[in-house]
C-alpha positions, 0 to 999 in steps of 0.5 A, a space after each residue: 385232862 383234869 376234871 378237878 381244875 375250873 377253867 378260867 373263861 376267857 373274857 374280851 378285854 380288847 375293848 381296855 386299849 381304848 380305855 380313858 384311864 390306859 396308862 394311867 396309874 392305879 392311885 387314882 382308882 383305887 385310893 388307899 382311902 377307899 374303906 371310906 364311904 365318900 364318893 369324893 375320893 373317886 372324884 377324879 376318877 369319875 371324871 375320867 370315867 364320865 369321858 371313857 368310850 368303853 365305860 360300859 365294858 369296864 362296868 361289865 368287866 368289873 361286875 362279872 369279875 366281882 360276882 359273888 365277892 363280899 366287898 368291891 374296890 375302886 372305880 369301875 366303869 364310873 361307878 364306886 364301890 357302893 354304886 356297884 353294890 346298890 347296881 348289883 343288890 339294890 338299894 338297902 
């Protein structure tokens, strides 16, 4: 076995099939506009994520995947990108 290789954790994500958005297709969490600090682009999305059953695994997926990275992108978990900012380093 190689040391020098990271081992990729295994994250459940059993918990999509049950998703609001399953199906859907990626425009509509990750508009091309996204560099724009509106909120209104994701409204569409929000709307779908309000009434998602597994909002909070969808969060929680998106803010493990993201930890440590300098920018975030598209709707997860009913947040933007600058929600999960703020959630993540607070408020600035």
């Amino acid at each position: 076995m190689n040391r020098d290789v990271p081992q990729t954790p295994y994250i459940d994500t059993d918990w999509q099939d049950y998703a609001a958005c399953k199906g859907m297709g990626n425009d509509v969490f990750f508009p091309e506009e996204s560099h724009n600090s509106s909120s209104t682009i994701y409204n569409k999305a929000l709307s779908i994520c309000r009434g998602c059953p597994v909002s909070r695994q969808c969060l929680m997926y998106a803010m493990y995947w993201e930890e440590g990275q300098f920018r975030r992108f598209g709707v997860f978990g009913g947040l933007t990108p600058r929600q999960r900012d703020q959630l993540c380093y607070g408020a600035q």
